[in-house]
C-alpha positions as CSV (number, residue, x, y, z in Angstrom):
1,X,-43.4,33.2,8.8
2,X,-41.5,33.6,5.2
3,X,-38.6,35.1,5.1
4,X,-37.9,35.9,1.4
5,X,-39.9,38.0,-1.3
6,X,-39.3,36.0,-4.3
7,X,-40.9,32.5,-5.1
8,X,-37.3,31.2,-7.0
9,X,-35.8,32.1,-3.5
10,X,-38.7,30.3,-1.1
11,X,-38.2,27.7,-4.1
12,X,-34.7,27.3,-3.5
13,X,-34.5,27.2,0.5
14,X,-37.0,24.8,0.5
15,X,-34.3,22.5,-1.5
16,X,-31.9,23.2,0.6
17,X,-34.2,22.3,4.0
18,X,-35.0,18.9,2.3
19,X,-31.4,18.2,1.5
20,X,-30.4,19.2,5.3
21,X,-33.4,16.8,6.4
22,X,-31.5,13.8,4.7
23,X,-27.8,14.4,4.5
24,X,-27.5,13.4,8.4
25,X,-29.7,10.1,7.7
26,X,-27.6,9.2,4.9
27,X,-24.6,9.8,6.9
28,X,-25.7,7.7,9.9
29,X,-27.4,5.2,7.9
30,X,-24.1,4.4,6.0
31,X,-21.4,4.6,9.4
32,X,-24.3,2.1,10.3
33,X,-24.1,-0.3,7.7
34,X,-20.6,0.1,7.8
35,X,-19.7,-1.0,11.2
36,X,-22.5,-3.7,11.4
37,X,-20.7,-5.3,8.9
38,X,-17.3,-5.1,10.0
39,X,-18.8,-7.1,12.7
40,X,-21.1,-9.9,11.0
41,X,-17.5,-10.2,8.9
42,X,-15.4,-10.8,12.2
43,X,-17.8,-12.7,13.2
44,X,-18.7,-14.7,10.4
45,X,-15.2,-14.5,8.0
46,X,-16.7,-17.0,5.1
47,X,-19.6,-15.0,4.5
48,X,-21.0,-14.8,1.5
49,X,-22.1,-11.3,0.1
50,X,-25.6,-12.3,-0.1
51,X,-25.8,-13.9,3.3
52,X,-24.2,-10.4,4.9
53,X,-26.7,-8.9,2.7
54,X,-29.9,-10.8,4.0
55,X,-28.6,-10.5,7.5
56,X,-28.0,-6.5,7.6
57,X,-30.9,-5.1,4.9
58,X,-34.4,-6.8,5.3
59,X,-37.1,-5.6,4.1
60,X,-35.2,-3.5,0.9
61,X,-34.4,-5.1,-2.1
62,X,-31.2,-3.8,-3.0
63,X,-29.2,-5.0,-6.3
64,X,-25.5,-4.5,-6.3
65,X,-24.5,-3.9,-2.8
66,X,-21.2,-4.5,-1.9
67,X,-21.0,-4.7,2.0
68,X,-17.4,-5.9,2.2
69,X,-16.4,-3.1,-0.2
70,X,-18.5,-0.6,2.3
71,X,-17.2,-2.2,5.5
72,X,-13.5,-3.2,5.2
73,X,-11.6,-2.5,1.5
74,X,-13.2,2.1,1.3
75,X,-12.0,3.9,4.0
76,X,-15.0,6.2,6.0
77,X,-13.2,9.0,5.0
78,X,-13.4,8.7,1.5
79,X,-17.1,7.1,1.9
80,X,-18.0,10.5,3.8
81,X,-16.4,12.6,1.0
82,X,-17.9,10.9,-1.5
83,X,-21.1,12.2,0.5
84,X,-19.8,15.6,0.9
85,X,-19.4,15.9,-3.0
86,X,-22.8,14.7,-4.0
87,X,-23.9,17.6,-1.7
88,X,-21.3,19.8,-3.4
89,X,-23.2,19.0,-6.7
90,X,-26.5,19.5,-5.3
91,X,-26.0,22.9,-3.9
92,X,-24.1,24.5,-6.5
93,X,-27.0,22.8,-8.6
94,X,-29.9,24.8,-6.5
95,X,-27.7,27.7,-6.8
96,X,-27.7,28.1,-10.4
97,X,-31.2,27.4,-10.9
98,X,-32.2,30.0,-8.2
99,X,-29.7,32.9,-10.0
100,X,-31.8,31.7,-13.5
101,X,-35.1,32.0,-12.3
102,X,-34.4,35.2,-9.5
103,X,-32.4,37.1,-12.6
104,X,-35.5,36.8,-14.7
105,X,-37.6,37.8,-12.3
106,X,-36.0,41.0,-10.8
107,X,-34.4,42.3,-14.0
108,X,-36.2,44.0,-16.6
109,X,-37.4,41.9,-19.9
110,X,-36.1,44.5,-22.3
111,X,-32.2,44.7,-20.3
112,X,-32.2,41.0,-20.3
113,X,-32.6,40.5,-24.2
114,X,-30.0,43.2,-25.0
115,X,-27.8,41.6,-27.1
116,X,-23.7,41.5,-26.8
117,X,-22.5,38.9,-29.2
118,X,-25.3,38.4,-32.5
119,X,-26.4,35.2,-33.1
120,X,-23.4,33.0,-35.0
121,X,-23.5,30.2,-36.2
122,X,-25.7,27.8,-34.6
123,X,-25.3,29.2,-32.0
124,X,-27.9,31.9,-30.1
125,X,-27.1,35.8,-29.6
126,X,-25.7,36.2,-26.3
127,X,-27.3,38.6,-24.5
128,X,-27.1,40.7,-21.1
129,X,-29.3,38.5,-19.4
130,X,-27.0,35.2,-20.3
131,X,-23.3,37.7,-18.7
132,X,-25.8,38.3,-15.8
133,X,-26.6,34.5,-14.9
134,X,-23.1,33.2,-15.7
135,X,-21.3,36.2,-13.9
136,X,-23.7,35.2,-10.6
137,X,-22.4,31.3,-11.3
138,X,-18.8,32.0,-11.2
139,X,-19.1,34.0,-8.1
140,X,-19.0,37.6,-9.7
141,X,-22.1,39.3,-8.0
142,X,-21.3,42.9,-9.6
143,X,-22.2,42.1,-12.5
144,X,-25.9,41.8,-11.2
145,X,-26.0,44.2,-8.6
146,X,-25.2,47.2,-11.3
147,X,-28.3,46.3,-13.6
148,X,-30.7,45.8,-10.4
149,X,-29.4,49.1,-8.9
150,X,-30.6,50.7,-12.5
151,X,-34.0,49.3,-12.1
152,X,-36.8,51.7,-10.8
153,X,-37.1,52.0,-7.2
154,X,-40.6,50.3,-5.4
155,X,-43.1,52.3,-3.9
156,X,-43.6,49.4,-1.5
157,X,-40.2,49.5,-0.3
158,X,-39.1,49.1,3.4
159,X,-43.1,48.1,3.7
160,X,-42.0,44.3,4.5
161,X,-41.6,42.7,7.6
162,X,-38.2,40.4,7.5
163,X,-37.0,37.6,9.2
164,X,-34.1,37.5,7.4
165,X,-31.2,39.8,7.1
166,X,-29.3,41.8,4.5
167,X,-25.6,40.7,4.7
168,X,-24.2,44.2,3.4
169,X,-21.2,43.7,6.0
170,X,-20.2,40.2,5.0
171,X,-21.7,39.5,1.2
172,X,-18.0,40.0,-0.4
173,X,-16.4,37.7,2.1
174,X,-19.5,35.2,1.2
175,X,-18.6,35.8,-2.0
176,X,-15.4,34.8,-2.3
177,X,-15.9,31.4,0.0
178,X,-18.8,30.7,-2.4
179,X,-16.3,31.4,-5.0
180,X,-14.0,28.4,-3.4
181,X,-16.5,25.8,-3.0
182,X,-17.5,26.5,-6.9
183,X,-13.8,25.8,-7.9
184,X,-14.2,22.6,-5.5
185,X,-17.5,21.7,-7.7
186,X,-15.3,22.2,-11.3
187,X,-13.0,19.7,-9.6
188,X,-15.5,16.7,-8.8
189,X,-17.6,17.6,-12.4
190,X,-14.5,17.2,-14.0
191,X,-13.3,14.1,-12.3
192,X,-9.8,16.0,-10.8
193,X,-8.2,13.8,-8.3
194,X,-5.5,17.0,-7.5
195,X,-6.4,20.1,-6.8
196,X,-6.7,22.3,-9.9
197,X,-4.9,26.5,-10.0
198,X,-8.4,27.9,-9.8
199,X,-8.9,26.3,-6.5
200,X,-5.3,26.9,-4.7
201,X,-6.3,31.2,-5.6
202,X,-9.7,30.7,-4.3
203,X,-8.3,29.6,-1.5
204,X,-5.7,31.9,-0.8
205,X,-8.4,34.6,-1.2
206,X,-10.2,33.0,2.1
207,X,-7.5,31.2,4.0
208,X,-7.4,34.1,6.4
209,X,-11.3,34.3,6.7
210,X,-12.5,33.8,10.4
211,X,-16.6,32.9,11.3
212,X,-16.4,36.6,12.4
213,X,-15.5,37.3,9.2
214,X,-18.4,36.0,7.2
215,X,-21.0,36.4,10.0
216,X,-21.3,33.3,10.9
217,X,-21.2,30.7,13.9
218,X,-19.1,28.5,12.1
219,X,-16.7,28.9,9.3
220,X,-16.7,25.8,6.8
221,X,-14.1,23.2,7.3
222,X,-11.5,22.9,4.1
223,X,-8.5,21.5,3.3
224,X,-5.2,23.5,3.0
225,X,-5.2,23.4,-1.1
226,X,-2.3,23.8,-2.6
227,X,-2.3,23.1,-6.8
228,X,-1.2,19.5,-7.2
229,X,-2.1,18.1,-3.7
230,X,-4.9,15.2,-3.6
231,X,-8.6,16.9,-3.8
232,X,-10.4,16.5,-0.1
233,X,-13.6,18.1,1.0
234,X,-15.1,17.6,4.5
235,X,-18.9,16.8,4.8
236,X,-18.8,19.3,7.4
237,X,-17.7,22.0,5.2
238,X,-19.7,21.1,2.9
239,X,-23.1,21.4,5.0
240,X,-21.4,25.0,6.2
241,X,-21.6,25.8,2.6
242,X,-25.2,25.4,2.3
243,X,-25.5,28.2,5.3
244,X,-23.8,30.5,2.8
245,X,-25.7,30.1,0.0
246,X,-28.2,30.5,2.5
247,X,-27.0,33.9,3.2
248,X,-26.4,34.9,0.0
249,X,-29.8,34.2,-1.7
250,X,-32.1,35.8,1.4
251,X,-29.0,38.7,0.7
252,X,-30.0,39.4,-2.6
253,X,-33.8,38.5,-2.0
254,X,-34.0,41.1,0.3
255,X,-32.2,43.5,-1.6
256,X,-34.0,43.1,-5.1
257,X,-37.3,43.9,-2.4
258,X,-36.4,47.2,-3.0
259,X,-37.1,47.3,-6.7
260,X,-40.1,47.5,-8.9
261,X,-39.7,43.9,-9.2
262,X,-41.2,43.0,-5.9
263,X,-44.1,44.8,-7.5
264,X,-44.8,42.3,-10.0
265,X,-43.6,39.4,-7.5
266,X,-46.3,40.5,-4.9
267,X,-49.3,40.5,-8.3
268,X,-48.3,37.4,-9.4
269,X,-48.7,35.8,-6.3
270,X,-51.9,37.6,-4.6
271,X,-53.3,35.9,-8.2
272,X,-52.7,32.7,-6.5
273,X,-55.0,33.0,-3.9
274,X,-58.1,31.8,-4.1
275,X,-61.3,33.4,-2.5
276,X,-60.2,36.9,-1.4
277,X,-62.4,38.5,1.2
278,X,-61.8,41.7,3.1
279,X,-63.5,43.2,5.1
280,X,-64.6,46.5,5.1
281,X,-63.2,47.5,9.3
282,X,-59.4,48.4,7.9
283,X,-58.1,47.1,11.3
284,X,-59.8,43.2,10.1
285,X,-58.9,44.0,6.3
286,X,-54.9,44.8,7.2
287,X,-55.0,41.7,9.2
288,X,-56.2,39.7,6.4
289,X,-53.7,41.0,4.0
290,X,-50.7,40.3,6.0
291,X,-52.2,36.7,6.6
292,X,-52.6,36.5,3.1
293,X,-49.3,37.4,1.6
294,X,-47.8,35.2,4.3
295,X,-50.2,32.0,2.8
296,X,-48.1,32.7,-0.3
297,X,-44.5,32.0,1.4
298,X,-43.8,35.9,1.1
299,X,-42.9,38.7,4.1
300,X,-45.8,40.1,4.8
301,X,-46.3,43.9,5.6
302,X,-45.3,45.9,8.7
303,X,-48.9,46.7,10.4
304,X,-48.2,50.3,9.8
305,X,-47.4,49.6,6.5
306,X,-49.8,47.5,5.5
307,X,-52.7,50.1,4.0
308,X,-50.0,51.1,1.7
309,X,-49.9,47.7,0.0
310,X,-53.8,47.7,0.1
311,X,-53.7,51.2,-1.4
312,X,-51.2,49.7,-4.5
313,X,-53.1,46.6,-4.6
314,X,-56.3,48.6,-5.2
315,X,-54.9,50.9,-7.7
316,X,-53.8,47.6,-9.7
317,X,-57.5,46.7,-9.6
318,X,-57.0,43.5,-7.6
319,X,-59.1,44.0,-4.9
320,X,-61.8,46.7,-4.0
């Protein structure tokens, strides 16, 4: 069954499953190559990087491999960083897509285009809607949760059946680790080989964190980061990461499932189903519903709640 609401958030889990389906291949795939090597090169010390090639890769044509390079002169710790911050890339990557495309779709057209700075220059008016995304980014939530808290209340709400949960007690102490592994993501974009200010206060802002803390069954693995001291992530941590964005986008899924928004969310996506038939038996009807919303990767409604979404349905003319 779904767990979210919103398509940008089934949109964006769904990148982060596939990710989690490869990450551990890729891992065991390369500690593979790696050792296999170190031994065809103990055991064969004049090889040629084409013959260690053809011996350990068949079947793949590969151009530009460098086994000695993988197997003997990079350690595995930096080859599993290296890893660990393509991840980093990718999930703060999913991230901000998800706040762009979740923003426009639970916040009202007409607060998004408010403008704060006029247009200057070449360059565009800056509006609420452009604070709202780049405030969710950088790791400040409040921002967002003020203008979706001003948004009209659902008459559907509490009608959806969950399998996710609300992270109420542990969303500011997601936050703030979110807000650390974004400082982490600056550093690889930006090529840092030290770690920068921003990440040595992020840090001290979670050092004290526990799993308990956040909700979790494991807190992410980091590195003591002090300003100055050699960058480091952990693959490790960095797959724990992924578990908090996790958290943090069914949070705010769930959350925004209170608002008018879920409304238009729920229209939009009965109009992609095709062939509606219910029945004219409520009990079969109700059943059909439910089974219906759930086709379209949304919660579907509590049994008891379910005649209220035919009733809203109906009164939008969408079904008879």
């Amino acid at each position: 069954m779904a767990n979210s609401m919103f398509e940008s958030t089934y949109a964006a889990c769904q990148e982060i499953t596939k990710t989690f389906d490869m990450v551990w291949a890729l891992d065991a795939g390369l500690w593979n190559l790696r050792r296999d090597a170190q031994k065809y090169y103990a055991e064969h010390p004049d090889a040629t990087e084409e013959e260690v090639k053809d011996n350990l890769v068949q079947g793949l044509t590969i151009h530009g491999l460098n086994p000695k390079q993988i197997a003997i002169e990079l350690s595995w710790e930096y080859e599993e960083q290296y890893i660990a911050k393509l991840l980093l890339i990718n999930a703060t990557a999913i991230f901000d897509t998800w706040v762009d495309t979740f923003v426009e779709a639970t916040i009202s057209k007409n607060v998004l285009q408010q403008i704060i700075y006029p247009k200057r220059a070449h360059k565009k008016p800056y509006t609420l809607g452009d604070k709202i995304k780049a405030d969710f980014k950088a790791g400040f939530f409040d921002t967002y949760v003020k203008q979706l808290k001003a948004e009209q209340k659902s008459t559907l709400s509490g009608s959806f059946e969950f399998t996710a949960e609300r992270q109420d007690n542990y969303i500011e102490n997601l936050r703030l680790t979110y807000k650390y592994f974004k400082s982490c993501r600056n550093c690889c974009a930006h090529g840092d080989v030290n770690f920068t200010a921003a990440t040595e206060k992020s840090y001290n802002a979670i050092k004290a964190l526990t799993k308990t803390d956040c909700g979790l069954k494991e807190f992410p693995k980091i590195e003591p980061t002090v300003q100055g001291n050699p960058f480091k992530l952990y693959l490790r941590g960095v797959v724990g990461f992924y578990d908090i964005l996790i958290r943090i986008i069914n949070h705010f899924d769930l959350f925004a499932a209170d608002y008018i928004a879920v409304e238009k969310e729920l229209l939009k996506r009965w109009s992609q189903i095709p062939n509606v038939k219910l029945s004219a038996n409520s009990e079969k009807r109700n059943r059909s519903i439910r089974n219906y919303i759930i086709s379209v990767n949304m919660c579907p409604p509590y049994s008891n709640k379910t005649d209220d979404v035919f009733l809203f349905l109906k009164g939008m003319k969408i079904v008879k």
